[in-house]
N, C-alpha and C positions, 0 to 999 in steps of 0.2 A: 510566562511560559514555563510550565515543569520540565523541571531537568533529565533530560533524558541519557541513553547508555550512548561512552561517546563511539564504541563501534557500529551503532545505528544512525549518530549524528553523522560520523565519516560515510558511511554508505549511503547516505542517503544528498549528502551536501558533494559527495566526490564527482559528478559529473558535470556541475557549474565552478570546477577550478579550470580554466583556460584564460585567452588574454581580453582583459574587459574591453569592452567597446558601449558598453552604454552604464554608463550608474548614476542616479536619479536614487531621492529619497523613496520613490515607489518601485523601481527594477533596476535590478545587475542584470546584466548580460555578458555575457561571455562567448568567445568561440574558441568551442573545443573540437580541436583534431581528431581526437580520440573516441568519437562518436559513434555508437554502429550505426548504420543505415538506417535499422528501424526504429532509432530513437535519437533519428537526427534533430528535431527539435523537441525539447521538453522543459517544460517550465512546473517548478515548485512553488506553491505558496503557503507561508505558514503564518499562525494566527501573529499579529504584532510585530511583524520582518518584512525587512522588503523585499518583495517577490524575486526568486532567482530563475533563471532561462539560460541555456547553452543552444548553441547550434553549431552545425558544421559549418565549416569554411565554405561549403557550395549553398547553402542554403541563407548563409550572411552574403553572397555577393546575389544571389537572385531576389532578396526582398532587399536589398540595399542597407542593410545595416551595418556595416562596415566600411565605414566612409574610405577606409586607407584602401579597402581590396576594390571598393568601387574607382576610386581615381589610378588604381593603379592599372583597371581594365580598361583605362578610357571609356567609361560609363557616366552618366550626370545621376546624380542619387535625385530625382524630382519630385518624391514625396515629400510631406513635411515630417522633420524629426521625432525620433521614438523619444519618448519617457515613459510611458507607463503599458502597461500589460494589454489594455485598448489597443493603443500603438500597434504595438507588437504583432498582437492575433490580426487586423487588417493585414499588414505588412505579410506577414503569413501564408493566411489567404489568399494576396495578390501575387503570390509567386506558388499558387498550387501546394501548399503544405497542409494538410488539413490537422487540426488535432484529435482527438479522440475522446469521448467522457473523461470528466478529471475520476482517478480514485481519490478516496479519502483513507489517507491515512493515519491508524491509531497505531500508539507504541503504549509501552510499559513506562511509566516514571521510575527511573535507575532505582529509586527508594522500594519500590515493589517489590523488585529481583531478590533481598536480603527477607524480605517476610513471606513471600510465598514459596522462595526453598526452605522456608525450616515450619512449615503449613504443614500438617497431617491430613490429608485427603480425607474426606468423609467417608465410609465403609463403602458405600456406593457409588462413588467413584471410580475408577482403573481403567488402565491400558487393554484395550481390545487385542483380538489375533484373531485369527484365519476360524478357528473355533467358532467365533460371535457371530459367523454369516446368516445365522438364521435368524438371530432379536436385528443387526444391521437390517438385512432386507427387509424386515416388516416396518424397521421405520420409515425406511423408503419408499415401502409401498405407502402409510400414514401421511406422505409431505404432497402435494402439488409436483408436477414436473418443473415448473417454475422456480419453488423455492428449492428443490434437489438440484438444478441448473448454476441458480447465483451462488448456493453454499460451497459447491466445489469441496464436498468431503468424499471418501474413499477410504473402503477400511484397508486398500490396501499401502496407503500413504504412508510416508515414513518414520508419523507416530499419531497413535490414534487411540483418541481418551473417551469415555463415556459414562454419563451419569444413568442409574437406573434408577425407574420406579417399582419396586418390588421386582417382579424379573421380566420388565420390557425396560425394553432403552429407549431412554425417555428424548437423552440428545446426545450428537456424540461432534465432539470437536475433532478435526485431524491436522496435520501440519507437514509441511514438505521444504526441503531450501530451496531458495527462492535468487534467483539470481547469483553471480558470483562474488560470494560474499557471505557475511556472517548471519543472515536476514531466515527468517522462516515463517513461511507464510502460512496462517491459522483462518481455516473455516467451521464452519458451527450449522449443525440441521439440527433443530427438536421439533418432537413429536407436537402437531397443531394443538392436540387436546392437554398437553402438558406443559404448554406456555409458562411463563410470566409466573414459574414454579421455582426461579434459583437455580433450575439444572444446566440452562448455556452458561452461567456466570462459575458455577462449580466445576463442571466441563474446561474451560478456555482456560480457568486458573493453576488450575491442575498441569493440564497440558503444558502451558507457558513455563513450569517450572519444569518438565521435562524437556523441553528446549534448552531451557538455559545450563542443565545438567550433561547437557551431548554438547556441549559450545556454541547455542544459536540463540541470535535474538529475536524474540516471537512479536512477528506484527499481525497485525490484522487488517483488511482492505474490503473497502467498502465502496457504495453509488450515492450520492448527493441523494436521489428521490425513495432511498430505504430505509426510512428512520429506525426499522423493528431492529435491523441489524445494525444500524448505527448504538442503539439503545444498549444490543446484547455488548459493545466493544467496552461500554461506558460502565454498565453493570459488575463487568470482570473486574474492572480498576483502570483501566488501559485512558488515556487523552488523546484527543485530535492533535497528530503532529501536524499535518501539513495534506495540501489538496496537488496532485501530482497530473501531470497530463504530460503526453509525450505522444509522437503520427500515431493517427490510427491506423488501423490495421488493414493491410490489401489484400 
């Protein structure tokens, strides 16, 4: 597994530190207090680890994974025991918990962060502003409502990079922080007809170093069923850290 930056490893591993209650060579579990509500169960998986999962204290004694909070409710835990992440999502389910599509998440390999700040942007490359609203909207008008939907960019995000070809914008990556924490979350549109041209991969690398230049580490978040955007994380330099799911949303 490539070495990642460890304030991405902290933010991303900090919500399954609580007290274990299940570890099996394929799942940790933990229950953490410290939960919000809407992300009272969530499980991380990453490539060659064994899978981590937290939940709250109310959602460990209504799937019964907590054998000490179940005997201490006067409750019979009557399921059969969790070990693996199977386990788990039944157990889940039988107490109304539902999960939500996993994201996938890519990071930067910590090695990256040192050659693409001292990288010179290609001429055509840079940082958008309020100016660019009229090459922006035309590529918006160029995308599907669908892919303007999953990319989630916005020129007026709180940093936003774009490649051109002669003078349309061909794709433009933007980035916002992302929860509380060092984390900044990176999306990417290009132009349909300007594909599989190097301008998402020049776009997101760019950008990523302007992340790391303001104090943030640039991820990027993806769906299991997009490979094109899986493709563009891969192409930047970026690896699959880990597949994330946490409730879905009401």
């Amino acid at each position: 597994m490539p070495g990642f930056a460890e304030d991405a490893e902290d933010f991303w591993t900090a919500p399954y530190d609580g007290r274990s209650v299940i570890d099996s060579r394929a799942l940790h579990l933990v229950v953490n207090e410290g939960l919000e509500h809407r992300r009272r169960a969530t499980i991380l998986a990453r490539p060659g680890l064994p899978t981590l999962a937290a939940v709250t204290p109310e959602v460990a004694l209504r799937a019964g994974l907590d054998l000490r909070a179940v005997a201490d409710a006067g409750a019979i835990a009557a399921a059969p025991g969790v070990t693996s992440v199977e386990d788990l999502r039944v157990r889940l389910a039988d107490a109304d918990v539902k999960l939500g599509d996993p994201d996938l998440v890519y990071l930067f390999p910590a090695a990256q962060r040192t050659v693409l700040l001292a990288a010179t942007p290609p001429s055509t490359v840079r940082e958008l502003t309020a100016d660019d609203a009229d090459v922006f909207a035309d590529l918006i008008a160029a995308c599907t409502p669908e892919d303007v939907d999953l990319a989630y960019v916005e020129l007026d995000h709180w940093r936003v990079v774009g490649s051109f070809d002669e003078d349309a914008l061909a794709c433009v990556a933007s980035a916002y922080p992302w929860g509380e924490g060092p984390m900044a979350d990176i999306g990417v549109l290009s132009a349909p007809d300007r594909r599989g041209n190097g301008h998402a991969r020049r776009a997101t690398r760019a950008l990523a170093a302007v992340c790391w230049r303001e104090g943030y580490e640039p991820q990027y978040r993806t769906q299991p069923d997009n490979p094109a955007s899986q493709a563009v994380a891969l192409a930047a330099g970026m690896e699959h850290y880990g597949d994330w799911e946490t409730v879905a949303e009401e």
